[in-house]
N, C-alpha and C positions, 0 to 999 in steps of 0.2 A: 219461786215467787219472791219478789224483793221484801225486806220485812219492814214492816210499818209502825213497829212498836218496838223500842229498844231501853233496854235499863243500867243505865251503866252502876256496877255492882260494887266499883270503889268508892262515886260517890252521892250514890241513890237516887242522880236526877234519871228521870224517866222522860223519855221524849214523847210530845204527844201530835205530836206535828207530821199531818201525809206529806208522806214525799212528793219532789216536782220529779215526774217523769212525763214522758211524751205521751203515754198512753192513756194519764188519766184524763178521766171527765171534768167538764168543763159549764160554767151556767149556761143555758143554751142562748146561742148568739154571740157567746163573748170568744176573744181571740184565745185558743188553744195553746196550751206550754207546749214552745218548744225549744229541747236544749240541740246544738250540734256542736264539733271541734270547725271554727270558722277557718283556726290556723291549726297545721300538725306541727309538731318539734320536728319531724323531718323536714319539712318547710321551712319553719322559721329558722333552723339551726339549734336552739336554743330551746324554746319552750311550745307547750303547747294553750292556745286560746279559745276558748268559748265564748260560744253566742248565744244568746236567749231573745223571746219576744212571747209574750204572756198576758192575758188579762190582768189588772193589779188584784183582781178577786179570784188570782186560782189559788186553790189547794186551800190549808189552813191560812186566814189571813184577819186582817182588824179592817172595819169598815170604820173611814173616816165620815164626820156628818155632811162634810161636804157630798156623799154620794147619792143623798138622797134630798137633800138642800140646797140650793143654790148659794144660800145665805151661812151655812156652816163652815166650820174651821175645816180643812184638811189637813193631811196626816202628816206633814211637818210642822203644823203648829198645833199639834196634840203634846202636853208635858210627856216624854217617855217614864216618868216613874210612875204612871196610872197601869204600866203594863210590867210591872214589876212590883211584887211583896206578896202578901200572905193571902191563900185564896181556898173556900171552904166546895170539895166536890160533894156535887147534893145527886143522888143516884135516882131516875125517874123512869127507869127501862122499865117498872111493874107499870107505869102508869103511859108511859107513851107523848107523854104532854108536858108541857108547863102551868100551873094556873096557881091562882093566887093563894086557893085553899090549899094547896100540895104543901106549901112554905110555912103557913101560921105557927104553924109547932116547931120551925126549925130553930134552932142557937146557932147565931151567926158569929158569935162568939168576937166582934169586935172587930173580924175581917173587912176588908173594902171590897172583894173579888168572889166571882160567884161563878163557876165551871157546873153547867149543866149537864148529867150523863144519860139519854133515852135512849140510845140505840144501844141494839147488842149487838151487832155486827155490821159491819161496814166496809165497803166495796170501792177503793178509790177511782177504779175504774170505768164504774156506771153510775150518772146522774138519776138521782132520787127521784120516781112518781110523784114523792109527796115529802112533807117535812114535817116532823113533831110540830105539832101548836103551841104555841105562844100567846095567852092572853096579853094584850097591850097592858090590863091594869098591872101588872107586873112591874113598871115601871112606878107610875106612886109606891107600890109598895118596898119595892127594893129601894130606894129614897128614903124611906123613913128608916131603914136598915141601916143607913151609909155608905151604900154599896156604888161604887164608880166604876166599875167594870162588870160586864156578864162576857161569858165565852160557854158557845152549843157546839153541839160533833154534829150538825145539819151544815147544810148552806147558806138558811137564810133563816131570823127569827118570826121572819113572814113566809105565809104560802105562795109558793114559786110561783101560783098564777097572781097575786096581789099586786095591783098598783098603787094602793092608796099606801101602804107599808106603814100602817097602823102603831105597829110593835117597835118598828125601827123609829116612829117619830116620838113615842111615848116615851122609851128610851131616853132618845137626846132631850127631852122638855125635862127630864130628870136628872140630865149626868151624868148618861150611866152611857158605857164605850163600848163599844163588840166587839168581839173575835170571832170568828166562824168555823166550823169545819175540823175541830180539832178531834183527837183518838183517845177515848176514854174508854174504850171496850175492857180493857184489861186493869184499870185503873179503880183502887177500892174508895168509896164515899170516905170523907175526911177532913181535917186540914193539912196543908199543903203550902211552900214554898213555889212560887209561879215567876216565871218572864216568859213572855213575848212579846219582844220590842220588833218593830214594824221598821221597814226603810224610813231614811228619810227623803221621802221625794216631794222635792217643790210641784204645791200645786195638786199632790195628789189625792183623789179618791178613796184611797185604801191601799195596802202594802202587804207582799204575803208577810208572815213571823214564821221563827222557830221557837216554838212551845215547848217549856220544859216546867217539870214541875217534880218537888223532891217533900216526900213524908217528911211531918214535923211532929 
């Protein structure tokens, strides 16, 4: 099995980002990763070239507010240093959920970035029944926090059958950015060193990242 969680031991970033293969899962409806060689070095002579075509929401990725807004910025008029600096993982697998009361006790200790971890294992392969809950009031309250980013190892911070996307608007009426889908199985509760800067694509909805994040 390809491995999904890697530590590099010189310089303790830890990757937290599913890999893009062809086999994994996909939100249901949306176009499928896939990678193939378009061109072989035997062909071209010289090198070889890849082709891709992919939902902007596969794998680990940030949702721009244009995806749920008409009215919102898209992902290259997001500042990329919101997905970069110091970020506190808050560990929620005994609880399953997100809600307001889980946090009242926590010390955020001055960070801006908020890495959710409730699942204990994860399957890139197969789309989720269901996704950890997310209270919308989460958003006032991460606000009064100072918090401009949250990132969950779900797909979505709303329930996969939701159209009203509650959490996702609460969110943005506060500031605060998403990342989705990230790997935090193996990752201990903490502060932490984070980037995941997103493409820059004009116009777009959301952009996958590669998530990294290193013990401070």
């Amino acid at each position: 099995m390809m491995k999904v969680f890697e530590v590099n031991e010189m310089t303790g970033w830890i990757d937290i980002t599913q890999p893009l293969r062809n086999t994994m899962a996909v939100w249901p409806g949306d176009t499928p990763f896939q990678f193939h060689l378009a061109v072989t070095k035997e062909e071209s002579g010289s090198v070889n070239i890849g082709e891709i075509s992919s939902s902007t929401h596969i794998g680990t990725h940030a949702d721009a507010p244009f995806h749920f807004d008409n009215e919102g910025k898209t992902i290259d008029q997001i500042d990329p240093s919101i997905y970069i600096g110091k970020a506190i993982v808050i560990d929620l697998t005994e609880k399953g959920e997100i809600r307001r009361e889980y946090l009242e006790n926590i010390d955020f200790q001055g960070v801006q970035r908020v890495l959710f971890k409730c699942l204990k294992e994860i399957d890139v392969d197969t789309f989720p029944d269901e996704v950890p809950y997310m209270d919308p009031e989460i958003g006032p309250f991460l606000k009064e926090k100072g918090i401009i980013l949250i990132g969950i190892d779900s797909p979505s911070v709303d329930s996969i059958t939701s159209k009203t996307l509650d959490t996702h608007h609460s969110l943005n009426r506060n500031g605060i950015h998403i990342i989705e889908n990230l790997m935090l199985t193996k990752v201990e509760a903490g502060l932490y060193e984070f980037i995941a800067l997103p493409l820059k694509i004009e116009g777009g909805d959301g952009s996958p990242v590669r998530a990294v994040v290193r013990k401070i």
